[in-house]
C-alpha angles and dihedrals in degrees: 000000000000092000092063090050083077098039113114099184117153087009119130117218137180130195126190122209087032113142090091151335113038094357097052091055089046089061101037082056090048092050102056092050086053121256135132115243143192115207114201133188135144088245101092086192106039084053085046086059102041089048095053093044087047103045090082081059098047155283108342130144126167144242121204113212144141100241093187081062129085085216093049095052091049083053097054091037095053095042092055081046095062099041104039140051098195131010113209098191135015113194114198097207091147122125159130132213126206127193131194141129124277114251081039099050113125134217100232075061090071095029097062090036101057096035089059101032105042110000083053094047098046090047095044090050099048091044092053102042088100091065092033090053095038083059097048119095121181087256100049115019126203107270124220113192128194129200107211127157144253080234076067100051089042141005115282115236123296101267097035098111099196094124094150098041097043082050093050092050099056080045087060098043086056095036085055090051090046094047091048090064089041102056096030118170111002083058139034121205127206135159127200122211116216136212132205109323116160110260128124094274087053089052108106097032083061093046093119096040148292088245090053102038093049093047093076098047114094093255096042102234138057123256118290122214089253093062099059083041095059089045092044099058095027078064097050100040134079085261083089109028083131105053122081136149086034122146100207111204101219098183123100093261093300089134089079105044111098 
């Protein structure tokens, strides 16, 4: 039935960068369909909070880690290792944002950037490609999916200073295409590019409202939770089994707005 294409029961998901925003949608998503899920961010607190909000949903438990660190990816890793006999989907949700002005704009602005966005990407992925590939069967591979961004699919607007994350964002659109190829067919690899959602990296962008700024956008409004949800589990479940190395443009139609 087309109902059981989106079921994640008995599946085992983890999503990075989960203690709010994106990723808490992602696993609340996750959760209804399901599926048992590990959040993981480097904030003990922020994760404290998500877990409590998601119990009622489902099985969910965290796991606190610098992901832009080597030493932070073998903790989570080993962690999932111990816990764990096969991962279905790995979400990279993960990631940082810096703005400054051009001729100001620092290096540890791209160092911590690109260490975070696409080196911890690339590291969590490979470490955790014995669980993924223990959970992938020929009917229904492991999934990795990647958030990237639409400021990685075209420049963002004169005056938006982001220069490292809008960079990183393009690097994991391409990193998500490389590592498809790499992993076929055990494991499928997707990314989604979001559009304006209301989070904190989202705060100044939304200054003038949610309403206003939405308005302008194709579809008239901003993203709502439901949408990254749907994505989210279309992309894990059998729904998608054929898709892999897909940048998925999650935005109300903002990509094509110059």
């Amino acid at each position: 039935m087309v109902h059981d294409l989106f079921r994640l029961d008995g599946k085992v998901a983890v999503v990075t960068g989960g203690g709010r925003g994106i990723g808490l949608m992602i696993a609340r998503g996750l959760l209804e369909a399901g599926a048992k899920v590990y959040l993981s961010s480097r904030k003990e607190g922020e994760l404290a909070a998500a877990v409590e909000a998601l119990s009622p949903v489902g099985p969910v438990a965290a796991i606190p880690a610098d992901l832009g660190t080597a030493d932070g990816v073998n903790t989570l890793a080993s962690a999932l290792i111990e816990r764990e006999e096969a991962v279905h989907a790995l979400f990279n949700n993960a990631g940082m944002a810096w703005g400054a002005p051009f001729d100001d704009f620092p290096e540890s602005g791209f160092d911590r950037i690109l260490a975070v966005n696409i080196k911890g990407v690339f590291m969590l992925t490979r470490s955790l490609v014995p669980l993924l590939k223990a959970g992938a069967t020929p009917d229904d591979p492991a999934r990795v999916v990647n958030t990237g961004s639409i400021d990685g699919i075209r420049p963002p607007a004169r005056g938006r200073d982001n220069f490292s994350y809008s960079a990183s964002k393009a690097g994991v659109h391409m990193l998500t295409q490389h590592l498809a190829g790499e992993l076929a067919p055990e494991i499928l690899v997707n990314a989604i590019a979001p559009g304006l959602f209301q989070s904190r990296m989202t705060k100044a962008l939304l200054a003038p409202g949610a309403e206003a700024v939405g308005a302008h956008l194709p579809l008239g409004r901003i993203g709502r939770p439901d949408d990254i949800a749907g994505i989210a589990v279309f992309l894990a479940s059998r729904a998608s089994t054929y898709i892999t190395a897909a940048v998925i443009p999650v935005d109300g139609g903002a990509s094509v707005l110059r």
